[in-house]
N, C-alpha and C positions, 0 to 999 in steps of 0.2 A: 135640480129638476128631477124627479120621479118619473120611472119607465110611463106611470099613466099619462101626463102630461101630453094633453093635444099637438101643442108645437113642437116636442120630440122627433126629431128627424129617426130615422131605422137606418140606415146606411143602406137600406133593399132597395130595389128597382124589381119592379115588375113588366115582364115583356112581354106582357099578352098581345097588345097590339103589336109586335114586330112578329109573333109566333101564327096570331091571324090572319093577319095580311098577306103573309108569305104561304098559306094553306088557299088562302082564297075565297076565308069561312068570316062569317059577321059575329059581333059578339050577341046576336039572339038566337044565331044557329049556336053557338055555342051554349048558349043558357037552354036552352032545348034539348041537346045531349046530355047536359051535366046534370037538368037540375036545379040551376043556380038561378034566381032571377038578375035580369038586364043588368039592375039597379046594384046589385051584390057584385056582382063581374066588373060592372064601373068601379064602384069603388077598390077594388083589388088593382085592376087597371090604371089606374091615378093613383097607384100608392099609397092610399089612404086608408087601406082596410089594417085594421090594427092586430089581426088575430085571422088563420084559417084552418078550415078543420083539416086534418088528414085522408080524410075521405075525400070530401071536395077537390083537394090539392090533387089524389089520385087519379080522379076521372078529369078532370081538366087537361092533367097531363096524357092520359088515355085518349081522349077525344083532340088532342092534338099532335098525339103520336111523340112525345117529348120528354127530357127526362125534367126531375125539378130542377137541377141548375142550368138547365135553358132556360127555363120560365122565371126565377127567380136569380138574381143575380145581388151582388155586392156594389153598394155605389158611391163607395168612397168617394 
């Protein structure tokens, strides 16, 4: 199986929504500080985003006061 392959699991976990929830903030207020639309932030959110920029990654973690291994974790 090739890194492109859709079915490819990442071993990542994305915790936006635990990092949300716990701020008190929805993810359009967040797409609204970042930048990001709704749709882009779900798919990050669900794991499924295959690639993010470093920028992006930066004001997310900005806008939630957080560093990336809070928000991105290992999900062996």
């Amino acid at each position: 199986m090739s890194p492109a392959d859709d079915d490819e699991l990442t071993g990542i976990h994305c915790r936006l929504d635990e990092l949300l929830a716990a701020r008190g903030m929805t993810l359009t207020r967040l797409s609204e500080i970042v930048g990001v639309s709704v749709v882009n932030l779900s798919i990050l959110k669900n794991d499924r985003a295959r690639a993010i920029r470093y920028s992006t990654l930066s004001a997310i973690c900005r806008a939630l006061d957080c560093e990336v291994g809070d928000l991105l974790v290992r999900a062996d």
